[in-house]
BAFI-3210 file (N, C-alpha, C; in Angstrom, 3 decimals, decimal comma, padded with zeros to 6 digits):
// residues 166
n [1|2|3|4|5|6|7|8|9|10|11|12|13|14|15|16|17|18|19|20|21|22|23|24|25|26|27|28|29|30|31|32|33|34|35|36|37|38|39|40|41|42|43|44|45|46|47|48|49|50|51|52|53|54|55|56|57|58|59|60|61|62|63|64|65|66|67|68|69|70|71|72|73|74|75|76|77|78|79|80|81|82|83|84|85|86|87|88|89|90|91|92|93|94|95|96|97|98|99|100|101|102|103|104|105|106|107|108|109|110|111|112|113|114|115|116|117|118|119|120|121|122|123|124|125|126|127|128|129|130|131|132|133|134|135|136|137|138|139|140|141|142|143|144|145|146|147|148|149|150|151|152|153|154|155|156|157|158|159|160|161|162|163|164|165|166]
n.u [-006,944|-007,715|-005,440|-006,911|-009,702|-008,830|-007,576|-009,896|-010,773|-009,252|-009,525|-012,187|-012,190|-010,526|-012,165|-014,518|-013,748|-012,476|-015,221|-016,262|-014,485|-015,095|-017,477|-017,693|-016,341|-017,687|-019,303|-017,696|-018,311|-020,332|-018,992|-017,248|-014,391|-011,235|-009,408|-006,796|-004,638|-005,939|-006,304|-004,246|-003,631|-005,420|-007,917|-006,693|-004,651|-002,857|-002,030|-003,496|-005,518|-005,787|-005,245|-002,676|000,704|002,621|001,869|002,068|004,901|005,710|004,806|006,342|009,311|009,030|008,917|006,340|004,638|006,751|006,873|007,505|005,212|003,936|001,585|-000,077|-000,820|-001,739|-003,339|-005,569|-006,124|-006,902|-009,225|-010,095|-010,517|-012,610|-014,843|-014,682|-014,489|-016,151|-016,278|-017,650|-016,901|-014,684|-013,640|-014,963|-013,461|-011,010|-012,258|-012,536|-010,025|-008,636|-010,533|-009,553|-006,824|-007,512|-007,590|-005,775|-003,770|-004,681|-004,618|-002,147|-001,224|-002,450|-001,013|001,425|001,063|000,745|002,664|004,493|003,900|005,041|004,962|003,204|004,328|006,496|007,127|008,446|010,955|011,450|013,549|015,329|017,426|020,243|021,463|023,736|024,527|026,511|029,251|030,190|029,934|027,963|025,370|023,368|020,274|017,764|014,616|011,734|008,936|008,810|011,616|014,304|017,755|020,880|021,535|019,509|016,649|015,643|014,130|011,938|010,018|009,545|011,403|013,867|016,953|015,782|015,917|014,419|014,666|013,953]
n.v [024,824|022,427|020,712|020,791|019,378|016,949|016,123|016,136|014,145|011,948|011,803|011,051|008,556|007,241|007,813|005,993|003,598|003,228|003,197|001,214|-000,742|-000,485|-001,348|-004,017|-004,898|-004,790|-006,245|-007,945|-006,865|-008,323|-010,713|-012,045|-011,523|-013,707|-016,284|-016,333|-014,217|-012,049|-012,357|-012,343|-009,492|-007,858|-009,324|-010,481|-008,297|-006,557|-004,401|-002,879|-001,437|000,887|004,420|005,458|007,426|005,287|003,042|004,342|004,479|002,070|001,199|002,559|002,232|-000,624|-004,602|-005,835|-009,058|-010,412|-008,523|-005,355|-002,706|-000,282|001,316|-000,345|-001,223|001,295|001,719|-000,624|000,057|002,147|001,523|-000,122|001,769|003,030|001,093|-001,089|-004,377|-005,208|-007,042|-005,958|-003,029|-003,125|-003,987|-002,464|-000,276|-001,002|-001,748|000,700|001,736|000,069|000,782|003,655|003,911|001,791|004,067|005,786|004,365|003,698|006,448|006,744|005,246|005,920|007,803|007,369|005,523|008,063|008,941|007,160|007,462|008,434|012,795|014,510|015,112|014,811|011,924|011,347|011,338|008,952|006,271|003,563|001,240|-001,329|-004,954|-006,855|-009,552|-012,501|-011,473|-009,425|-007,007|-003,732|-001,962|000,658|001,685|003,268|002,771|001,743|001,080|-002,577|-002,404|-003,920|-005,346|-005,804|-008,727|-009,683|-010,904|-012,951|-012,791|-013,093|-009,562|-009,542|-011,675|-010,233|-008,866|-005,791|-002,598|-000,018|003,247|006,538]
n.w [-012,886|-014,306|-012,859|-010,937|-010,949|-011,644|-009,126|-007,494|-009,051|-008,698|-005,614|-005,696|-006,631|-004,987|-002,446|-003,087|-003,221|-000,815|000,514|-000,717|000,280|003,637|003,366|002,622|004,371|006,529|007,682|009,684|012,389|013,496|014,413|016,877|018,994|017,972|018,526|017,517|018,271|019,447|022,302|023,833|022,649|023,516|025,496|027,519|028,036|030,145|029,887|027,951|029,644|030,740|029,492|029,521|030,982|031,529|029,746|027,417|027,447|027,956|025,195|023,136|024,126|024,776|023,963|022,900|023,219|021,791|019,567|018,160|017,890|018,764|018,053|017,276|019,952|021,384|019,670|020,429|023,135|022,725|021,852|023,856|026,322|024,873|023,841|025,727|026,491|024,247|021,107|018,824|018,736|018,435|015,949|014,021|014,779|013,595|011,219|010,185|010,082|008,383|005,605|005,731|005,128|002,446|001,154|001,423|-000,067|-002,544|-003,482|-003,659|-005,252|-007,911|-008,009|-008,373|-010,759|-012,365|-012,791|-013,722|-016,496|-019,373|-019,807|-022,217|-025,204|-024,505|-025,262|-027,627|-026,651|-025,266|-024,713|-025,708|-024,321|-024,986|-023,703|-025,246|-027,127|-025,719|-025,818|-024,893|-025,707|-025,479|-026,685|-027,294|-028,543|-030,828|-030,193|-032,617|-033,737|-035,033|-035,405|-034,623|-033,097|-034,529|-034,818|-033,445|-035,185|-035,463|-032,730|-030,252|-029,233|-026,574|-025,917|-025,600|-023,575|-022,683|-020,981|-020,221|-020,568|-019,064]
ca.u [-008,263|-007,135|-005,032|-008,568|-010,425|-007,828|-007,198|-011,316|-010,964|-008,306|-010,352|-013,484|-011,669|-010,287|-013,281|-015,066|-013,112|-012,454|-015,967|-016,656|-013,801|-015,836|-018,915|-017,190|-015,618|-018,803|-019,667|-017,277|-019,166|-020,942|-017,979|-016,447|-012,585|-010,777|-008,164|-005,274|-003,733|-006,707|-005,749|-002,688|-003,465|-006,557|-008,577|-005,583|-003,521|-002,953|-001,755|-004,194|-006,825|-005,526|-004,547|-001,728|002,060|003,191|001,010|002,419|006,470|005,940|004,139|007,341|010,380|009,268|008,520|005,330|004,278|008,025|007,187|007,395|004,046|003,267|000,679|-001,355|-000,885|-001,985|-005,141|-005,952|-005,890|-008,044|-010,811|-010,789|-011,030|-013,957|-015,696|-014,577|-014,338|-017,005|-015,600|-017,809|-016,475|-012,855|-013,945|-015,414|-012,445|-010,279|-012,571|-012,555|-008,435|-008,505|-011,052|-008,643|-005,577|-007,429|-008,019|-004,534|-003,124|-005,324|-004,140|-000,572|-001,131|-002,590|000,112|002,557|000,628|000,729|004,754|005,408|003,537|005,881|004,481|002,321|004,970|007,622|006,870|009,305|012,454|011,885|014,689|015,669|018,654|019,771|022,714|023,920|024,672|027,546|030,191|030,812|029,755|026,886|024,957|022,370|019,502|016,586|013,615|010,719|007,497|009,159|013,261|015,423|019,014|021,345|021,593|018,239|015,828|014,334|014,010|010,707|011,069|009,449|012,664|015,273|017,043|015,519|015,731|013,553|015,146|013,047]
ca.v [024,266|021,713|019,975|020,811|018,299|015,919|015,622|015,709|012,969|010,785|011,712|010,525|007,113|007,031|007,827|005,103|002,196|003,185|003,104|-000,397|-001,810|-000,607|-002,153|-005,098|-005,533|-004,220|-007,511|-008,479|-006,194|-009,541|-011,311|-011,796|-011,959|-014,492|-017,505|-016,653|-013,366|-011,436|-012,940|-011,513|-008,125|-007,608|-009,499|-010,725|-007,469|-005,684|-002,989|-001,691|-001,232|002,389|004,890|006,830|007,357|003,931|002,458|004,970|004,544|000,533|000,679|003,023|001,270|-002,144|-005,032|-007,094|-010,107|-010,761|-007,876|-003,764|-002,276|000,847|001,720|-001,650|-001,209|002,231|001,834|-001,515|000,861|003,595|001,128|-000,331|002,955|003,333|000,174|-001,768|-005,886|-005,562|-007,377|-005,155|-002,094|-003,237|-004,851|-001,216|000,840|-002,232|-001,531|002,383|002,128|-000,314|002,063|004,994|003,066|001,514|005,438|006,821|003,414|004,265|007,780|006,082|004,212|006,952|008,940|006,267|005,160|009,008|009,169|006,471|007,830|010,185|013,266|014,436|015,944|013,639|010,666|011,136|011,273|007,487|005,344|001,813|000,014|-003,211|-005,721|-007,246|-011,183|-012,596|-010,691|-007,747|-005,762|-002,908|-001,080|001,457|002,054|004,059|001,351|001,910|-000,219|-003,463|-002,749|-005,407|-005,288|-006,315|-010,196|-010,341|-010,471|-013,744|-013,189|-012,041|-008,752|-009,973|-012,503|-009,463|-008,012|-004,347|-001,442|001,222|004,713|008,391]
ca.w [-013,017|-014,444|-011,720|-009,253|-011,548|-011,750|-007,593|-007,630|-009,824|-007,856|-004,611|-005,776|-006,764|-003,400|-001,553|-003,754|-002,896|001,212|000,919|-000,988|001,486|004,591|003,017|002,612|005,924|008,093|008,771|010,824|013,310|014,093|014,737|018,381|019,384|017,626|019,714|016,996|018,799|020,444|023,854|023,675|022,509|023,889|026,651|028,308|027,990|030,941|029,573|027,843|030,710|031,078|028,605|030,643|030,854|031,602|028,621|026,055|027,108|027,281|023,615|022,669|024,607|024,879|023,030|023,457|022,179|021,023|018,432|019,010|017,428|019,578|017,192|018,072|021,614|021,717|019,077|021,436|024,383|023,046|022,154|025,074|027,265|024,233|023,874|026,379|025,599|023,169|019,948|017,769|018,961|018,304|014,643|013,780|014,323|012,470|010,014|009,475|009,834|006,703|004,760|005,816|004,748|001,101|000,398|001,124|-001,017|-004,097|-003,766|-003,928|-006,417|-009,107|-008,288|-008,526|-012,296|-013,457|-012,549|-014,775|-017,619|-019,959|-020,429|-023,442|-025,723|-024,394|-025,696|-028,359|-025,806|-024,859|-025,250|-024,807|-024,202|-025,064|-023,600|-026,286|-026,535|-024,233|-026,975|-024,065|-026,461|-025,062|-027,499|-027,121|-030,079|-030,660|-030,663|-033,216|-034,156|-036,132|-035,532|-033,976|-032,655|-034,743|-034,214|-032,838|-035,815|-035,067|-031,199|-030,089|-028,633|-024,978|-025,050|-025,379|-022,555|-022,578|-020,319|-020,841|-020,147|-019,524]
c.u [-008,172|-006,814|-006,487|-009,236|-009,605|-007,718|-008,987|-011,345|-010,469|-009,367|-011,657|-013,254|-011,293|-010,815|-014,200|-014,460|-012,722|-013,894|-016,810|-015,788|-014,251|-016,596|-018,615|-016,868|-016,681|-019,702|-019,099|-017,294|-019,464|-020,139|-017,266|-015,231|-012,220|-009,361|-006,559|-004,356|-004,470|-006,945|-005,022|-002,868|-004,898|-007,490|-008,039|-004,716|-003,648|-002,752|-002,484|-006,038|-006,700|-004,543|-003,565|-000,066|002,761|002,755|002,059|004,522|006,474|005,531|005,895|008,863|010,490|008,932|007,470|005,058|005,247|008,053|007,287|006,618|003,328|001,960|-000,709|-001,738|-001,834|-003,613|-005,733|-006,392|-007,091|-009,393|-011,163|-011,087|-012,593|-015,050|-015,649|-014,131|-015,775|-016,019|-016,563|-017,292|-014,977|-012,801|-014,440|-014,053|-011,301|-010,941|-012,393|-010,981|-008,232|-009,532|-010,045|-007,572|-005,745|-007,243|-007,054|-003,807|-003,685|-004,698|-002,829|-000,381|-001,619|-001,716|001,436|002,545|001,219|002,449|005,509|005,260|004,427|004,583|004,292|003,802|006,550|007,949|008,428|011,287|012,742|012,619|014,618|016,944|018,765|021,412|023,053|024,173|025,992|028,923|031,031|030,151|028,112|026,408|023,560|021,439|018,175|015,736|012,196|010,114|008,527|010,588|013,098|016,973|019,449|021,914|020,431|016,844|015,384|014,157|012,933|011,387|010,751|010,496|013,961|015,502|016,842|015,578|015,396|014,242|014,458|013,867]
c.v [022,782|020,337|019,961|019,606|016,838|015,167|015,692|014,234|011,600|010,802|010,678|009,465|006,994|006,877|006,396|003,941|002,482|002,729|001,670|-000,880|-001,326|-001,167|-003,818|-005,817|-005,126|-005,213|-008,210|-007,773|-007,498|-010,483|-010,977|-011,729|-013,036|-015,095|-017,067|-015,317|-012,472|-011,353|-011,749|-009,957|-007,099|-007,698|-010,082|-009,526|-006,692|-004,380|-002,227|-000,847|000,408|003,405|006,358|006,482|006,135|003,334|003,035|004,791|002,792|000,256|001,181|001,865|000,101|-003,367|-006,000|-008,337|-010,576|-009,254|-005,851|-003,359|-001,329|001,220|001,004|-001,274|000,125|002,510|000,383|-000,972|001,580|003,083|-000,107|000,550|003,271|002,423|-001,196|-003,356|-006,223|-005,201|-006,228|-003,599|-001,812|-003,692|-003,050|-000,148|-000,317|-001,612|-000,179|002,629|001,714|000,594|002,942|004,470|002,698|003,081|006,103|005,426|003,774|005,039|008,096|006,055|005,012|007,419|007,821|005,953|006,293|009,277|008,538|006,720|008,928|011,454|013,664|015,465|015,711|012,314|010,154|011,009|009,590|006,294|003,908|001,773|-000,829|-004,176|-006,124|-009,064|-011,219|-011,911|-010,164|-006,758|-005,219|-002,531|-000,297|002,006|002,796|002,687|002,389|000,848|-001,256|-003,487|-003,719|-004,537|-006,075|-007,619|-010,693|-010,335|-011,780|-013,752|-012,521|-011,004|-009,176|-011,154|-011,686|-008,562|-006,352|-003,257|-000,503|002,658|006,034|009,053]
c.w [-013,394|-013,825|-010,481|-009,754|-011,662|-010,260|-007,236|-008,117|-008,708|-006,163|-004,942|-005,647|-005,447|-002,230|-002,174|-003,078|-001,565|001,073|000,922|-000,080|002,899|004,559|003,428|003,558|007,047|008,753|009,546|011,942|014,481|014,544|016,532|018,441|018,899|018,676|019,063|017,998|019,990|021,597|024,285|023,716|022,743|025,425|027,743|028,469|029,178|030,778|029,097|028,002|030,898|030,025|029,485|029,881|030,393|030,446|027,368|026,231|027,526|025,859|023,020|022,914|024,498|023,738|023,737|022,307|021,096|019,325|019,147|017,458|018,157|018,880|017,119|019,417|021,582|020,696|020,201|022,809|024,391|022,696|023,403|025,955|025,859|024,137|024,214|025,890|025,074|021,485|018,526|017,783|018,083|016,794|013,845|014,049|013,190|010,635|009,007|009,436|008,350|005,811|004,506|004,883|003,134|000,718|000,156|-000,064|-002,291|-004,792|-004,203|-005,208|-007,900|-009,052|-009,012|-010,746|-012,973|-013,665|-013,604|-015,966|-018,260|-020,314|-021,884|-023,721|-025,413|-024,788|-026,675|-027,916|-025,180|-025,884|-024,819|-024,627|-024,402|-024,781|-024,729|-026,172|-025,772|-025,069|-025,774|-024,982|-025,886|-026,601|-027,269|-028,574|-029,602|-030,990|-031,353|-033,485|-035,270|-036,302|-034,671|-034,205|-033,999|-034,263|-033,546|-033,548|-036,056|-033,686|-031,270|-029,197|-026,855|-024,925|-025,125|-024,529|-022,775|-021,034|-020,677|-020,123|-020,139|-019,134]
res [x|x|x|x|x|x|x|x|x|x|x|x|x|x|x|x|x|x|x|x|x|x|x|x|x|x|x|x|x|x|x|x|x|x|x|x|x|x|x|x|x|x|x|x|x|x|x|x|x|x|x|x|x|x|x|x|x|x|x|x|x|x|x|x|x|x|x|x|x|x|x|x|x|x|x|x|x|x|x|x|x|x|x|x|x|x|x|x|x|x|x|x|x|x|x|x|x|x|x|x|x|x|x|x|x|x|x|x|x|x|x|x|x|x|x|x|x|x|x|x|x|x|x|x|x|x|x|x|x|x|x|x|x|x|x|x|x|x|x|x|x|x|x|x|x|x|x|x|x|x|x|x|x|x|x|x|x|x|x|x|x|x|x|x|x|x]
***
């Protein structure tokens, strides 16, 4: 139950912010084809007038535009067999890929946050490490609120080499 409220939770956040970065970006609806690449991968492209064989093993095999991006080629493709060389067409799926894309990054990115967090009832297993000065000498200590290394009890502690260990 628990974990249901929790991935509720992270969803919601996820759905929240795809949805402010569609908002955000739904005006470049109004926007036409831009001179910097859109030539190129678009109203100049021959290739992707037809979504067939040939289309899908040049996006795979080859390289266009000095780069290999099958994934362009082949979303370039399917909105032009959808909405032809209308720039709002092509600005509208742009847009719902980045939505899609902030929502699975979010979803990353909580997970990523809760990973680093020790768990509750672990707390007490975190260690540090600490180089020591140029001696050679290592040493490893338990760090609490207000110690210092031996030899380092005027250094602040954000100027001593630490490694944090879980």
């Amino acid at each position: 139950m628990h974990y249901e409220r929790g991935m509720k939770q992270r969803l919601t956040l996820a759905g929240s912010v795809a949805v402010i970065t569609f908002l955000v970006f739904l005006p470049a609806l109004r926007n036409g084809f831009v001179t910097w690449d859109d030539g190129m991968y678009v109203y100049e492209n021959p290739f992707i007038h037809s979504l067939d064989l040939h289309l899908l093993k040049m996006a795979v095999l080859d390289f266009y535009a000095s780069n290999w991006h099958p994934l362009t080629l082949i979303s370039h493709a399917v909105d032009y067999a959808v909405w032809g060389l209308n720039p709002a067409g092509h600005h509208l799926t742009n847009t719902i890929l980045h939505a899609m894309n902030t929502f699975l990054v979010v979803l990353l990115a909580v997970r990523l946050v809760e990973a680093g967090k020790p768990a509750s009832g672990q707390a007490d297993k975190l260690t540090v490490s600490h180089d020591s000065p140029p001696s050679g000498n290592q040493g490893h200590f338990q760090m609490t609120p207000g110690s210092r290394p031996a030899g380092q009890a005027g250094v602040p502690i954000s100027r001593m080499p630490l490694t944090i260990h879980y």
